[in-house]
Backbone as ProteinMPNN parsed JSONL, in Angstrom:
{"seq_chain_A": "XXXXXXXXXXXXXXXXXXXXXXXXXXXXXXXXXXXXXXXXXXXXXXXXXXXXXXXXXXXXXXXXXXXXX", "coords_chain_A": {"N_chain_A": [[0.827, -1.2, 0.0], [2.247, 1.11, 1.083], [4.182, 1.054, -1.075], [2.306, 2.095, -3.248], [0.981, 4.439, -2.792], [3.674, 6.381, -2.739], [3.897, 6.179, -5.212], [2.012, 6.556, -6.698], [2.309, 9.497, -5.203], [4.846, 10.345, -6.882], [4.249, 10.321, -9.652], [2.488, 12.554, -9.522], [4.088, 14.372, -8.799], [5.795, 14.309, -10.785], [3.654, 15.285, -13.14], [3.138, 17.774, -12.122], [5.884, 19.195, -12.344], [6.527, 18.354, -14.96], [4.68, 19.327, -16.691], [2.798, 20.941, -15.895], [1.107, 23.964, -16.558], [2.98, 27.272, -16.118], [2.586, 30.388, -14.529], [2.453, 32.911, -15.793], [4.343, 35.777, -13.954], [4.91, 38.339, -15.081], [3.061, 40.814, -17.725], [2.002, 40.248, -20.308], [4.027, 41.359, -23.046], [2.91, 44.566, -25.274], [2.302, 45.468, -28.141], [1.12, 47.657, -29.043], [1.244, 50.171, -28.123], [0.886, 52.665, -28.531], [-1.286, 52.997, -28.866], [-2.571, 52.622, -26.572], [-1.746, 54.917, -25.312], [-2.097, 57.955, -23.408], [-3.529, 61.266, -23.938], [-4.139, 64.35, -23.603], [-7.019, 66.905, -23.871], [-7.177, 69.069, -26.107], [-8.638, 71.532, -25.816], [-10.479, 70.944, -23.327], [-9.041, 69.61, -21.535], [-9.307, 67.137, -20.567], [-7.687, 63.694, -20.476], [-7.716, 61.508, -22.887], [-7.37, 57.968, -24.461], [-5.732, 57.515, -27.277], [-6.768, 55.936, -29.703], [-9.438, 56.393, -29.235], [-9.668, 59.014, -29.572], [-10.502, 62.168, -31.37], [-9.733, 64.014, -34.011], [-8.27, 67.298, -35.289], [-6.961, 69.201, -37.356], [-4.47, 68.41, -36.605], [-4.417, 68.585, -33.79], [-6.066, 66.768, -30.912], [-8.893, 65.932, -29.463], [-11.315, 65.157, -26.901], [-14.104, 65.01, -27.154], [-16.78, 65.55, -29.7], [-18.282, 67.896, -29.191], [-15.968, 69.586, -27.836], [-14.243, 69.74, -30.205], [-15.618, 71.166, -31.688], [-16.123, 73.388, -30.616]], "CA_chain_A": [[0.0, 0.0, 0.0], [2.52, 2.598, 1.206], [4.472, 1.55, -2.414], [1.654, 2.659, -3.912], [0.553, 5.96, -2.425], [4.576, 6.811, -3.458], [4.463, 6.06, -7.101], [0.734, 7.82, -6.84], [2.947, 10.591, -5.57], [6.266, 10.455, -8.04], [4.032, 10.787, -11.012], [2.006, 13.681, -9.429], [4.831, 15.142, -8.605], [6.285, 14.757, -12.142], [2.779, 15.904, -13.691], [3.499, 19.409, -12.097], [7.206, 19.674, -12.608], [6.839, 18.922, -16.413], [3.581, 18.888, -17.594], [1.347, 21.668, -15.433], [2.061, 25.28, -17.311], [3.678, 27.909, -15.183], [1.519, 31.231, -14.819], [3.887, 34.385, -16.007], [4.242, 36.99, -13.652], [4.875, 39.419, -15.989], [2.32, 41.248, -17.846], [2.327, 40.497, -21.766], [4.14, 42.8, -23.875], [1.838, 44.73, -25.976], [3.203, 46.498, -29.696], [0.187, 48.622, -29.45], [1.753, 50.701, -26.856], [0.778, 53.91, -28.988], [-2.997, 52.937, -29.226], [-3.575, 52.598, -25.349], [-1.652, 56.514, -24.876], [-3.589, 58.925, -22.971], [-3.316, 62.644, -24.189], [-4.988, 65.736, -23.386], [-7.723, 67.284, -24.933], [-6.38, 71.051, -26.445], [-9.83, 72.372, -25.733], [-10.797, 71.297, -21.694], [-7.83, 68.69, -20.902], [-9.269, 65.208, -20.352], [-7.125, 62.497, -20.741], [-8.222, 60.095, -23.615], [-6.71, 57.103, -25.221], [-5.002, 58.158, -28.633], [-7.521, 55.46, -30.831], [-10.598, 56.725, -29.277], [-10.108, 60.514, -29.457], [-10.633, 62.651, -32.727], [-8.355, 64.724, -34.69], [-8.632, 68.226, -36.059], [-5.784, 70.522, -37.631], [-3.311, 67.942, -35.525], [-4.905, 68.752, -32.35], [-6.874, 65.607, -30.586], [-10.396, 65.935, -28.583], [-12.354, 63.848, -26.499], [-15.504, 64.7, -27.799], [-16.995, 66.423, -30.87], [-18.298, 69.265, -28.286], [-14.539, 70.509, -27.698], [-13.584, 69.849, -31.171], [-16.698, 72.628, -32.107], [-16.08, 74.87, -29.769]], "C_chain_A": [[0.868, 1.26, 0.0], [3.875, 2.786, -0.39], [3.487, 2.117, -3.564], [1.099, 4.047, -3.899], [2.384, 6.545, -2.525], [4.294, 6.589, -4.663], [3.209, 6.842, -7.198], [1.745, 9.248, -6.703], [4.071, 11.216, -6.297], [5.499, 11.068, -8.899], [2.964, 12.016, -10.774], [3.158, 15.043, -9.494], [5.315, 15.929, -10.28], [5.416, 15.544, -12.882], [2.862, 17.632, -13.524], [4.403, 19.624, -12.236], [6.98, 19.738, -13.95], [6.008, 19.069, -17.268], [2.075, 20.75, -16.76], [2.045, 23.599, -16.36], [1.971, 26.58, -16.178], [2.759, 29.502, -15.834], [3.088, 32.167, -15.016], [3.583, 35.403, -15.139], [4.659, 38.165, -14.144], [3.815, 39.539, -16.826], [3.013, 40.865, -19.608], [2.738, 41.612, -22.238], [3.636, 43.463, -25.059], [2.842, 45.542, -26.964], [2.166, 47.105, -29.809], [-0.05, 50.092, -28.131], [1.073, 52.457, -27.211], [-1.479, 53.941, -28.63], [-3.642, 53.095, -27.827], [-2.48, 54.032, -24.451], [-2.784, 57.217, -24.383], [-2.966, 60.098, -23.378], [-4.268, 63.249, -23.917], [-5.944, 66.483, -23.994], [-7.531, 68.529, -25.244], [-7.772, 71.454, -25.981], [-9.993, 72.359, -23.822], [-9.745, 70.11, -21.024], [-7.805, 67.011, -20.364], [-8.627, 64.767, -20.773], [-8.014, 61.502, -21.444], [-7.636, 59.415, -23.975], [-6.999, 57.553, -26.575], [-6.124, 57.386, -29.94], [-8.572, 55.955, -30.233], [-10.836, 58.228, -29.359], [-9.987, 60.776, -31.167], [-9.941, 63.543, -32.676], [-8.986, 66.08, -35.535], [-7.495, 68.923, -36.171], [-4.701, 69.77, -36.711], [-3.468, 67.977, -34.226], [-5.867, 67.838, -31.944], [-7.592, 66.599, -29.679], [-10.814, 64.921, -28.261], [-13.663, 63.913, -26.743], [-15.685, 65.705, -28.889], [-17.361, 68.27, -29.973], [-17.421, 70.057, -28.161], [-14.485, 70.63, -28.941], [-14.652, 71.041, -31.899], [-16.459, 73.447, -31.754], [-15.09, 75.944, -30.173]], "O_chain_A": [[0.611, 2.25, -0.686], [4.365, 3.844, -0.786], [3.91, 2.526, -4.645], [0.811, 4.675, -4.918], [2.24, 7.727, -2.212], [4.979, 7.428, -5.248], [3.318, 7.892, -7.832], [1.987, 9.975, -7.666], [4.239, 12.435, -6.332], [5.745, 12.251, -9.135], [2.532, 12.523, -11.81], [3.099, 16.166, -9.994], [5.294, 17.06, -10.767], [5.935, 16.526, -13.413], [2.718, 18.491, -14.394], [4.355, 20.84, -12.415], [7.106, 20.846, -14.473], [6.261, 19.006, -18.471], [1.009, 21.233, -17.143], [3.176, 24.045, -16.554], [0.963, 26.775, -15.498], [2.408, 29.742, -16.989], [4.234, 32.083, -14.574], [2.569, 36.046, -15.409], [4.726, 39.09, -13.335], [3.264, 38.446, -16.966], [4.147, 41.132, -20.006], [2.181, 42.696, -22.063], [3.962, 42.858, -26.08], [3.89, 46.102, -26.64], [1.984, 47.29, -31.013], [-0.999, 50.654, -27.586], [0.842, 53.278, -26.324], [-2.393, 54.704, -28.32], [-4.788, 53.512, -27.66], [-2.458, 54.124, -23.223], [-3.969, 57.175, -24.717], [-1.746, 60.093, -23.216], [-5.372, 62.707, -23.97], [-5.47, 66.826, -25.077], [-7.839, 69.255, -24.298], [-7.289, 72.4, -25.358], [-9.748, 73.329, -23.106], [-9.888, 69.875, -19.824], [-6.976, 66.173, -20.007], [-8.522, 65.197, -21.921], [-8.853, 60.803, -20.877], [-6.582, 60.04, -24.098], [-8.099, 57.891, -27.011], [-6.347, 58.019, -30.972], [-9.196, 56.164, -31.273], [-11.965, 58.704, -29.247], [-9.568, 59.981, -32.008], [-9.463, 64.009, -31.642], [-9.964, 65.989, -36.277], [-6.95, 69.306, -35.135], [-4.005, 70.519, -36.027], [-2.662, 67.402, -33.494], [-6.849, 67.966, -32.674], [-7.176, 67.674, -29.249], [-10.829, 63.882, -28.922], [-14.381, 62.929, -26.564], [-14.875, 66.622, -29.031], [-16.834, 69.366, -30.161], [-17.686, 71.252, -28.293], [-14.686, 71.81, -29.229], [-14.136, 71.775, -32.743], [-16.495, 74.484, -32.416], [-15.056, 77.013, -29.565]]}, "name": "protein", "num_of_chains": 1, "seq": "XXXXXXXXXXXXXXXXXXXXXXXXXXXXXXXXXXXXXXXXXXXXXXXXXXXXXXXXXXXXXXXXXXXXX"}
């Protein structure tokens, strides 16, 4: 019995040494580093991310409201 509850635990053991996948503590590295920028809005200064704000004359806005004004 107690060779069996060892070899139960050898090949558990082994199952997590070479077989279970190891979590990354590091944070993926993203190539869209530009897309999740925050900038300023030239008109009242919110902070938006660079793909969701709009563009006029080179100058970004967070909403059409500033970009009118």
């Amino acid at each position: 019995m107690l060779k069996l509850l060892l070899l139960i635990g050898v090949l558990v053991g082994a199952y997590y040494a070479f077989f279970k996948k190891k979590k990354s503590l590091t944070p993926p590295s993203s190539d869209n580093s530009q897309e999740e920028a925050m900038i300023p809005c030239t008109e009242c200064g919110t902070y938006v991310q660079v793909k969701e704000a709009l563009m006029r004359d080179g100058k970004y806005y967070c909403s059409r409201e500033c970009m009118e004004v």
